[in-house]
N, C-alpha and C positions, 0 to 999 in steps of 0.2 A: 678260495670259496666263491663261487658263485653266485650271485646275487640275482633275484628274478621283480622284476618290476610288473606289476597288473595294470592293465589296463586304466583302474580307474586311478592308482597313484600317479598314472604318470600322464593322464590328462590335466587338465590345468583348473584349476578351481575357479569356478566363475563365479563372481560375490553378483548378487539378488540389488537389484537396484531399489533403491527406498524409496517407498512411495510419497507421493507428495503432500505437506502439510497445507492444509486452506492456511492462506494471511492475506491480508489488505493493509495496502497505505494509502496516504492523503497527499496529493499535488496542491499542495497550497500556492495561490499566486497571485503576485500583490502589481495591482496595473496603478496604485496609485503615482502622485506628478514627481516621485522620484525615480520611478520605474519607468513613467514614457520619458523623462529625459536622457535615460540610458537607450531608449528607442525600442524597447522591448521589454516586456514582459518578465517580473522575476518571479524565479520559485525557491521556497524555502527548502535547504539543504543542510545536510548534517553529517561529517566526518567519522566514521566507523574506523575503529585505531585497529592497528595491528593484532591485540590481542582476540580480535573476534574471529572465531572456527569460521564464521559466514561470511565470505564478503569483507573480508578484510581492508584497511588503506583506503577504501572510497568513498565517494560522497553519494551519497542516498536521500530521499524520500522520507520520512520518518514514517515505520510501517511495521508488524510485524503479524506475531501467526493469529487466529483466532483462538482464545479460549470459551469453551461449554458454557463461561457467564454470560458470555459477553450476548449470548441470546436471551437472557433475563435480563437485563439491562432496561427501566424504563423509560421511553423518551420522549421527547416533548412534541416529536414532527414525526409524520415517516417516508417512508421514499417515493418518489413522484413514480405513476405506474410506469412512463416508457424506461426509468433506471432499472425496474422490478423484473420487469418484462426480457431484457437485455440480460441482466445479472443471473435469470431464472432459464436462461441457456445452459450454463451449466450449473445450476443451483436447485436447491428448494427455497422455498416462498423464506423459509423460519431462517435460514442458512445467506439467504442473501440481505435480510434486514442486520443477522450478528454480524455479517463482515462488513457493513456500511459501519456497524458500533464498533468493530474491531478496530477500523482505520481511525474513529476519532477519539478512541481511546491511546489506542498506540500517541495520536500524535499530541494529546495532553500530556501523558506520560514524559514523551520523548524532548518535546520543545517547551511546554507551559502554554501552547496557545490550545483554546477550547471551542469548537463550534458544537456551538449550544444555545440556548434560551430559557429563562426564570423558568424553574421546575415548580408543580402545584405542592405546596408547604405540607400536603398529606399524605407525600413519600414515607416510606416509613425505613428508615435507616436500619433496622435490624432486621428488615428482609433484603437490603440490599447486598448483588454479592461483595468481597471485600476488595477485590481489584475498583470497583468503582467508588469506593464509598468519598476519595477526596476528592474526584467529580464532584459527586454531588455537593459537598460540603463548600464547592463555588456556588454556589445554590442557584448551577446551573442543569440542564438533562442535556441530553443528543438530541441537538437538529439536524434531521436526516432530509429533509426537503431542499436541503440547499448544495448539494452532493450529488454530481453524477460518476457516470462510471464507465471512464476511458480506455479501457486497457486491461490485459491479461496476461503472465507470464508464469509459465511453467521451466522452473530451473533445472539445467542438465541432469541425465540417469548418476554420472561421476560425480556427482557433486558432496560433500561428507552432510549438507543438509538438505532437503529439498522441498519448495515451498510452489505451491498452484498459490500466484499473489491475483489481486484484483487489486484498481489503479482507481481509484476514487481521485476527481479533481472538487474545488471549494477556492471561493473568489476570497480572497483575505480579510476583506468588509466583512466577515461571516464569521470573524474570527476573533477571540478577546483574551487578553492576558497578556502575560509579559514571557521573553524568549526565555529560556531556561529549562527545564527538563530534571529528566534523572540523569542526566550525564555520560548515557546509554551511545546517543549522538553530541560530540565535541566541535565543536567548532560555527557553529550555526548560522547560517548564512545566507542572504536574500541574492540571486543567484542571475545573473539574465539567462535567458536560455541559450541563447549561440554561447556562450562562455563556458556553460555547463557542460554542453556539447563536447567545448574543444579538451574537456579535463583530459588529462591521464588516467587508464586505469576507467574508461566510467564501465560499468556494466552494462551487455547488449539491452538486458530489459528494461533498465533506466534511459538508456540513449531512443530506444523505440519510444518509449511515453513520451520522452522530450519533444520529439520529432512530430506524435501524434497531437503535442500540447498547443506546439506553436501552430498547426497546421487549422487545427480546429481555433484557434484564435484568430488568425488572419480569416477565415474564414466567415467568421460571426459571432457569437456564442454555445461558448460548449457546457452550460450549466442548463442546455433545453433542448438535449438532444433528442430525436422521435425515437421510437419503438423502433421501425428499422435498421437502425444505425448499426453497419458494421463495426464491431469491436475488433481492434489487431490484437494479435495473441503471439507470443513470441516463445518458439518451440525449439528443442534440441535432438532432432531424431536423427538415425542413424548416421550420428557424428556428426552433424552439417546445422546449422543453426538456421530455423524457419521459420518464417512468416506467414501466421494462416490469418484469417477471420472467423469471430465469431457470427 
């Protein structure tokens, strides 16, 4: 018997690359006198075990995608214009205020630390959404003034998740609570950044923020950076891993 194959069976099925989900994380980083005696600046990092689809084995950021609340979220500051301005490169106004809330939600959730300040006591808890409500119940909100925003990565077409993150940095003095978490991130730990650097396994968009972290530290301050400021963006196009500017 003869068998006939068509055309379109026997071309190869090409699967539809997934479009990317908005998320943000927080570069937390602690320059206090235990920090410069290591001679460098640490950032808070967090172990992603084996059993996660994303990013498995590494150390990360605490960060993840945005949800629809997280732009209801009310907060106590909001974001200095040159972060707004910068964010609203690729954003909307509403869309860049949620992912500034995205990141310090994520990183309550993830670690226990909150950067926030006394909320006005006329919140009213049954209009909040339900992801924030133990926020609040710190009877703290989001301060977003003390928040800029270093960084951009967009994760490989292959990848089984894919996330357009924004890289929110925050001085550790901005920050209250005790290390602990959902358990989401294991291992948690104040990090120098050449150290960080040398891990196994770091991920290129983690290693780029690293790199842009210390560079803008030695630099001066990067919690007031102007309107102009190029943002690095770290891209995966046709197979090759890239480095644009925002």
């Amino acid at each position: 018997m003869t068998t006939i194959t068509t055309a379109a069976e026997a071309a190869p099925v090409k699967k539809r690359a997934l479009t990317p989900r908005d998320a943000a994380t927080l570069i937390v980083v602690d320059r206090s006198t235990d920090a410069a005696a290591e001679r460098e600046p640490r950032i808070l990092m967090g172990h992603r075990s084996g059993r996660h689809v994303f990013m498995p084995n590494t150390f990360v950021f605490p960060g993840g995608r945005l949800d629809a609340d997280d732009a209801k979220a009310p907060v106590h500051s909001h974001l200095r214009e040159p972060v707004v301005e910068r964010l609203m490169r690729t954003a909307s106004l509403r869309k860049a205020r949620a992912l500034a809330c995205t990141a310090i939600r994520e990183t309550f959730e993830e670690t226990g630390l909150m950067v926030g300040a006394p909320h006005n006591d006329r919140v009213d808890p049954k209009k909040l959404p339900e992801d924030w409500l133990p926020i609040f119940e710190t009877g703290l909100a989001p301060r977003l003034d003390c928040l800029d925003y270093v960084a951009r990565a967009v994760t490989p077409p292959n990848n089984v998740r894919r996330f357009n993150a924004r890289f929110f940095i925050v001085d550790s003095r901005n920050t209250s609570g005790e290390l602990g978490g959902s358990g989401e991130l294991v291992d948690l730990q104040w990090i120098p950044i050449a150290d960080a650097l040398a891990m196994p396994n770091t991920p290129d968009p983690t290693s780029i923020a690293l790199r842009e972290v210390r560079r803008l530290l030695a630099d001066g301050d990067p919690w007031n950076l102007p309107s102009g400021h190029a943002v690095p963006v770290y891209l995966a196009r046709y197979g090759k891993d890239v480095l644009e500017y925002d």
